[in-house]
C-alpha positions as CSV (number, residue, x, y, z in Angstrom):
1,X,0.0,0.0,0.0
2,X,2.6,2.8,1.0
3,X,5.2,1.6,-2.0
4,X,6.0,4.2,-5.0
5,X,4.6,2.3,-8.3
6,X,4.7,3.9,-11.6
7,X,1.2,3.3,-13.8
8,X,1.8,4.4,-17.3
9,X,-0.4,4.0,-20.0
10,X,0.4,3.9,-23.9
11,X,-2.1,4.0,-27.3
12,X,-1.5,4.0,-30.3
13,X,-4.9,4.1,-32.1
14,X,-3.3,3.4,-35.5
15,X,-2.4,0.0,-34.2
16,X,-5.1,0.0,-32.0
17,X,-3.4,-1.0,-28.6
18,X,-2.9,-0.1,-25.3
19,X,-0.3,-1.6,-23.1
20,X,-0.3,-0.3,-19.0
21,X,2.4,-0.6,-17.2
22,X,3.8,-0.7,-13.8
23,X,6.9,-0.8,-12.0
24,X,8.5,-0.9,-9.0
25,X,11.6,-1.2,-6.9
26,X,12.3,-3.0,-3.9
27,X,13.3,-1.1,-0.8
28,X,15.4,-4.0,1.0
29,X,16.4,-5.7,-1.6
30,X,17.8,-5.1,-5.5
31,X,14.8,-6.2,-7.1
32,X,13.3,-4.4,-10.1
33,X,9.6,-5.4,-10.9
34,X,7.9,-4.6,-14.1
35,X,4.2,-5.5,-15.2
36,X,3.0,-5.2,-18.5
37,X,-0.5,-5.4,-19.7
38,X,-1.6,-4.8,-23.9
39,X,-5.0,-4.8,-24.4
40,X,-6.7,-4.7,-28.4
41,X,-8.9,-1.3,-28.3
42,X,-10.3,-3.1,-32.6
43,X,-12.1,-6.1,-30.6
44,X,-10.1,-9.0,-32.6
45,X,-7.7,-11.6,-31.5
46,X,-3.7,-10.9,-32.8
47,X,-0.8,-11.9,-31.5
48,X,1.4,-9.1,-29.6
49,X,5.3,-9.1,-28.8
50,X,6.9,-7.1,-26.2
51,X,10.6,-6.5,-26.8
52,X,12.7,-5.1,-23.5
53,X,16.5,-4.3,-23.9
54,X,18.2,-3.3,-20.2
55,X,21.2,-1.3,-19.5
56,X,22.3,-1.8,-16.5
57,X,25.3,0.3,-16.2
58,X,25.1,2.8,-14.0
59,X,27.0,5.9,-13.2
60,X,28.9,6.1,-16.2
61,X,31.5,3.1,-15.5
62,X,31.5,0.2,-17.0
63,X,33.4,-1.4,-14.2
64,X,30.4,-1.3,-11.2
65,X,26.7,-1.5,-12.2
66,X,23.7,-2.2,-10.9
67,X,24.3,-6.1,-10.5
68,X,27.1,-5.8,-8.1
69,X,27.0,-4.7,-4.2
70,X,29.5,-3.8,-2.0
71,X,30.4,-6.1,0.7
């Protein structure tokens, strides 16, 4: 209930979809959660593929990133 999670929502009416998503971080731990929902706004069944590509370098060093903590 009191946790910070984003709720986005994207249409595009010339392909007719919407896709909501959510995400979230976790507070203790190094967890990053992402929901995605697409729904058809033209009524008809069609197969949909969501494509992510991550990054996870952060701060500018390709050396540390998100992946690795500090003992």
């Amino acid at each position: 209930q009191d946790t910070l999670v984003t709720d986005v929502r994207l249409v595009n009416n010339d392909l007719g979809l919407e896709i909501r998503c959510n995400d979230a971080v976790d507070f203790h731990d190094p967890v990053y959660f992402r929901r995605a929902a697409v729904r058809d706004l033209w009524g008809k069944a069609r197969d949909v593929r969501l494509f992510y590509h991550w990054d996870f370098s952060i701060a500018g060093t390709p050396v540390r990133n998100a992946m690795v903590q500090e003992p």
